[in-house]
N, C-alpha and C positions, 0 to 999 in steps of 0.2 A: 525400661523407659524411665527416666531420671525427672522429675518434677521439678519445675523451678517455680512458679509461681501462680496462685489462681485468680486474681482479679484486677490488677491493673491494667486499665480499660475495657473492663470487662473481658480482656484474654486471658485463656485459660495456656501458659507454657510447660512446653517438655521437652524433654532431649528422646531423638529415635537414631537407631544406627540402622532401621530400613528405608529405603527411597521410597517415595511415593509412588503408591501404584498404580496411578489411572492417569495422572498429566505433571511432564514436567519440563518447564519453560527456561532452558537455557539462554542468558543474555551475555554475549560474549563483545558486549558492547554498552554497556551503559553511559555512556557520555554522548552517543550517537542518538538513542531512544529520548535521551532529554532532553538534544537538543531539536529534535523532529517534535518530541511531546512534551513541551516543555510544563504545560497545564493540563492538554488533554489524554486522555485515557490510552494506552496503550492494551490491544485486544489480541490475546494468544489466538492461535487457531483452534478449531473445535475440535473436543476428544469426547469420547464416550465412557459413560458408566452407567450401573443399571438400564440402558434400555434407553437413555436419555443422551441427548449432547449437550454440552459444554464447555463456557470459555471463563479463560481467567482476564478479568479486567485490572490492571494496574496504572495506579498514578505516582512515580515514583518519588513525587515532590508533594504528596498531597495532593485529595481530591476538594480545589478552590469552590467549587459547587457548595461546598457542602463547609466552608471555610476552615477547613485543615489545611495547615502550613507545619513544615520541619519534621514530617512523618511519611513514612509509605504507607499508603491506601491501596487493600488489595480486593474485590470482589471476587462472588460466583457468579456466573449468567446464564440462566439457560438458558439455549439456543435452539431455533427453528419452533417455536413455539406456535408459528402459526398454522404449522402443519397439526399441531394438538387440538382435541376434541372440545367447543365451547365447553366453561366452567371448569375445565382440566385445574387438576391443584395435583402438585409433585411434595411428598415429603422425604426430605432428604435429614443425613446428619454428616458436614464434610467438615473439615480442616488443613491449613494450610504448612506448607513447608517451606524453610530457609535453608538450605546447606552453609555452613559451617567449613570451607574447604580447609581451614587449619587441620581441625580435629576430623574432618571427614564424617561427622556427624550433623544432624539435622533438628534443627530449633523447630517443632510442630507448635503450630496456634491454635486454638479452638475457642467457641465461645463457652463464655466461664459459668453462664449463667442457663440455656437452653441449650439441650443437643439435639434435637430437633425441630428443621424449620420447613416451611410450607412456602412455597413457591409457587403461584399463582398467576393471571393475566398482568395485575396491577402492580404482581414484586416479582419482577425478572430475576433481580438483581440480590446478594448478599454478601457481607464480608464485614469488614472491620477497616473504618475513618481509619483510624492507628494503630494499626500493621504493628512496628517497629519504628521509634524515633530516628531522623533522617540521619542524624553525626553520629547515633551511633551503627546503623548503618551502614554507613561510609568512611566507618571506623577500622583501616587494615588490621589493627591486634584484632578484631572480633572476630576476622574473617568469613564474612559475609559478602563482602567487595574487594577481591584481588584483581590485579592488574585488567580493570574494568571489566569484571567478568562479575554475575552474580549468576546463580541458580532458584527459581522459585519452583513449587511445584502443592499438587492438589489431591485428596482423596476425600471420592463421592462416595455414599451408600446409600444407595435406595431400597427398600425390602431388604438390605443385607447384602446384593446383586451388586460385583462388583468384575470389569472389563479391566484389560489394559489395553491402553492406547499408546501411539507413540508421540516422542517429544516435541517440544516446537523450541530451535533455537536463532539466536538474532548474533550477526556477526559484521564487523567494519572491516572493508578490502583497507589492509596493511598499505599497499600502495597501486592507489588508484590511476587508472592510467584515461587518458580523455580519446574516444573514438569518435571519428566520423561515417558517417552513410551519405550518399549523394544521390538521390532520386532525380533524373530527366526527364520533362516532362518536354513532350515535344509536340507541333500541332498545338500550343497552346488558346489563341484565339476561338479554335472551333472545340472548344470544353463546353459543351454544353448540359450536362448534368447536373443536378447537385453538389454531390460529394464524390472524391475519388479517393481510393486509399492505396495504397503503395502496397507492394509486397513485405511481408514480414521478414526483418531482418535481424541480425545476431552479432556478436562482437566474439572469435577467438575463443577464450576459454568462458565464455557465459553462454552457451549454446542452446541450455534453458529459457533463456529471457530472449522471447521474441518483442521488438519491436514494430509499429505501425505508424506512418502519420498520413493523418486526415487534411485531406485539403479541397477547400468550396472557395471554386472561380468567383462566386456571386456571390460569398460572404453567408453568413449565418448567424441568427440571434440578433444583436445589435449592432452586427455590420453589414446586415442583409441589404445589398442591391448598392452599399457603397463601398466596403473594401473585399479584398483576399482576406480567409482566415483558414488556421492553419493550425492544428490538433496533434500531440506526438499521445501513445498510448502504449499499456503493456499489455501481453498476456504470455503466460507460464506454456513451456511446454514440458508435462506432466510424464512423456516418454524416455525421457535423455537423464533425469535423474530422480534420486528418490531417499528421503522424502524430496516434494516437489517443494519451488520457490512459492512466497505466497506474497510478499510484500519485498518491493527494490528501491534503495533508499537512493537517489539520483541529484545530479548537477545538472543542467539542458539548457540548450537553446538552440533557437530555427533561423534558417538565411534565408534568404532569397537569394540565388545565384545567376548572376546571366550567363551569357553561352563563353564568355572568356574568361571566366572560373572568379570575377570578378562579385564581392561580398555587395549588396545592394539595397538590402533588406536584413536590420537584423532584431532579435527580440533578445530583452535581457536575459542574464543567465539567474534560472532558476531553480531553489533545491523545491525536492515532491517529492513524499514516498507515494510509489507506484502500487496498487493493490493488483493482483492476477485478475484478469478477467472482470476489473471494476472500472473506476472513471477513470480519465488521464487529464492532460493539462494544456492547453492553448490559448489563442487570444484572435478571437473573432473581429477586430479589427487590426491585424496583421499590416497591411501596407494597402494604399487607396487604391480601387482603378482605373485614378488616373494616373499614378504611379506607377503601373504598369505597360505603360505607352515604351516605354525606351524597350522592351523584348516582345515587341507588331513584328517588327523588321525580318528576326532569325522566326519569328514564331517559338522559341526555345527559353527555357527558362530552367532553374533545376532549384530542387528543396533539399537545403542541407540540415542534418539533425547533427548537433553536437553532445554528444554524452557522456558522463563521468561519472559508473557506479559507486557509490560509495558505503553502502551496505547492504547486506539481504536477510531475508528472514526464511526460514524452511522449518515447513511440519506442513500435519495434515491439513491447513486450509480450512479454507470456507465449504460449499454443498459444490457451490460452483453455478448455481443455479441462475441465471439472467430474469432481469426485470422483465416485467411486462409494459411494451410501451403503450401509452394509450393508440398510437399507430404508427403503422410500419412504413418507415422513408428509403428510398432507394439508393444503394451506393454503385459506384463502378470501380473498379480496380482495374490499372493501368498493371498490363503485364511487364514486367522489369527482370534483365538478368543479374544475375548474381555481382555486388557492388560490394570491392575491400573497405577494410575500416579505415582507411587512409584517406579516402573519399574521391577516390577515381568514379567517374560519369557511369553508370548503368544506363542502357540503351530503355526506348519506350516505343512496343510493337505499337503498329494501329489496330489492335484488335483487343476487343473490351471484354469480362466477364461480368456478368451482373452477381449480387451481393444481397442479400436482406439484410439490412442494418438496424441497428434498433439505436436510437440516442437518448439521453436523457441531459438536457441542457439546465445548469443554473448558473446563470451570469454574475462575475463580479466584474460591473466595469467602470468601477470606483479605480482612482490612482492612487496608488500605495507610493512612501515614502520609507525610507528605512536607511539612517545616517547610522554610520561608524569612523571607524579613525582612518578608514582608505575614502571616506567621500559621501556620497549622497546614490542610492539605487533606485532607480526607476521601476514600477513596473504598470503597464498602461492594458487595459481592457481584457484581464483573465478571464478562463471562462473553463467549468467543465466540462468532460465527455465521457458516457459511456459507451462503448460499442461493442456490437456485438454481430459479429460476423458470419453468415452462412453463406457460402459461394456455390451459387450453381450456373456452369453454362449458360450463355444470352442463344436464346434459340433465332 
């Protein structure tokens, strides 16, 4: 191991020709991660070492919190802390990793000054404001950043105790292609439930990524009792591949369709990264109802979700574990058969299954603005959703 330097910003540097042996976070995408984070923290999935979980926190442009600009900010966190015993203190001594893909070698950081630190309720968090200066960087002779690809990675020791885990990597679909789904919802005047959620659906070669959209006849949050509002959402399926998806980096937007495949209703298109199994993204005031008078007549109406993957993330994920809400709201799911990504009509039985749903709502129903040189974007009464689905038979 080759020393280059021990105190500029208090990082201690070296050169290693071994990879990191407990986490290492491929980004096969950094123009996509900056522009989803451009300020805020980008969170690897959780790996293990000694005994313990953790994640790598990265701010690629600087962490502004803390006013660093033209540097990467990299942390440690530990993770699931609250499963930890009151007064729990973890002493670790880790360091981080840059690959080098010129030389195929590995720029290691460590602090220059203490190798062991004490991680506690009140210090989740550790690393180093300045990483590495951002131009240099993003400097191809240092190679560090080739054809938007970087590699970062991590080693923990606890008592000496060291695991490995496997990687988490972030990648941009080359070329993104736009699907449609069509949900029918038919009998619509006699919806009397709450919530109704669509069958989960899939696009072709993403068969991992299930899709969901939620839909309240009678509105929800701050459209309650005067519009339609209308929720799309993801969750990973963990059996089709591996590692599994944990974060889907997406374009969307919802119609209102009437029964002559006629557009009626529509919400701006929005990008979201999707987390697996966490919140998703809609707008609780969707379309009024009284605006819903023109489909009395067919009774029929249909929800179309438009989608444009545009990147994914894959490693181990999160616990997986669901909130607890402070109470349980009822959904129904409308049985639907299998609908192409072309958005041909799936049919809707009259026969309902019940659902334990769990939501957690925080409204933004402020208007956003956001001009560029194609015009002026709308976006009118966001709102988040988390769900969380358990279907049993209506007896």
């Amino acid at each position: 191991m080759a020393i280059l330097n021990s105190d500029q910003d208090g990082v201690f540097k070296s050169l290693s020709d071994s990879p990191p042996a407990h986490c290492s976070l491929n980004i096969k995408s950094f123009s996509l991660i900056t522009e989803y984070y451009p300020e805020d923290a980008y969170e690897s999935g959780e790996f293990e070492a000694g005994g313990y979980k953790w994640k790598l926190v990265l701010f690629l442009k600087g962490n502004k919190k803390k006013n660093v600009e033209d540097h990467v900010s990299l942390y440690l966190r530990i993770a699931g802390e609250n499963s930890l015993q009151t007064g729990w203190k973890v002493y670790v001594d880790f360091r981080f990793f840059l690959l080098d893909q010129t030389k195929r070698a590995y720029l290691v950081f460590e602090d220059a000054f203490t190798k062991q630190k004490c991680f506690h309720g009140a210090m989740l968090d550790m690393g180093f404001d300045k990483l590495i200066p951002l131009d240099e960087f993003t400097d191809a002779s240092r190679g560090y950043l080739i054809d938007d690809t970087c590699v970062f990675g991590a080693e923990v020791f606890v008592f000496k105790e060291t695991r490995i885990s496997k990687g988490v990597s972030v990648s941009r679909i080359q070329y993104p292609r736009t699907n449609k789904h069509v949900w029918k919802v038919e009998n619509f005047s006699k919806l009397d439930a709450k919530c109704y959620d669509s069958e989960p659906f899939s696009f072709g070669t993403f068969e991992d990524q299930k899709w969901i959209i939620y839909l309240y006849p009678k509105g929800i949050d701050v459209g309650m009792d005067t519009h339609l509002s209308l929720y799309l959402s993801f969750e990973a399926d963990h059996e089709k591949t591996s590692p599994p998806v944990t974060k889907v980096f997406a374009e969307f937007s919802l119609h209102i369709v009437d029964p002559k495949r006629a557009i009626q209703k529509s919400s701006p298109k929005v990008k979201y990264c999707f987390t697996a199994g966490g919140r998703g993204w809609g707008w609780p005031r969707f379309i009024t109802l009284g605006g819903l008078g023109r489909f009395w007549k067919s009774d029929t109406c249909s929800v179309e979700a438009e989608i444009t993957v545009l990147g994914i993330a894959r490693g181990p994920g999160d616990s997986g574990e669901k909130a607890t809400p402070p109470e349980p709201k009822v959904v129904h799911r409308i049985n639907e058969e299998p609908c192409d990504s072309c958005g041909k009509n799936a049919s809707m039985h009259s026969t309902f299954k019940w659902s334990i749903g769990c939501f957690i709502f925080a409204s933004c129903s402020a208007l956003l603005l956001s001009l560029g040189k194609g015009g002026a974007t709308w976006r009118l009464g966001g709102s988040w959703i988390r769900p969380n689905n358990i279907s049993k038979d209506k007896k």
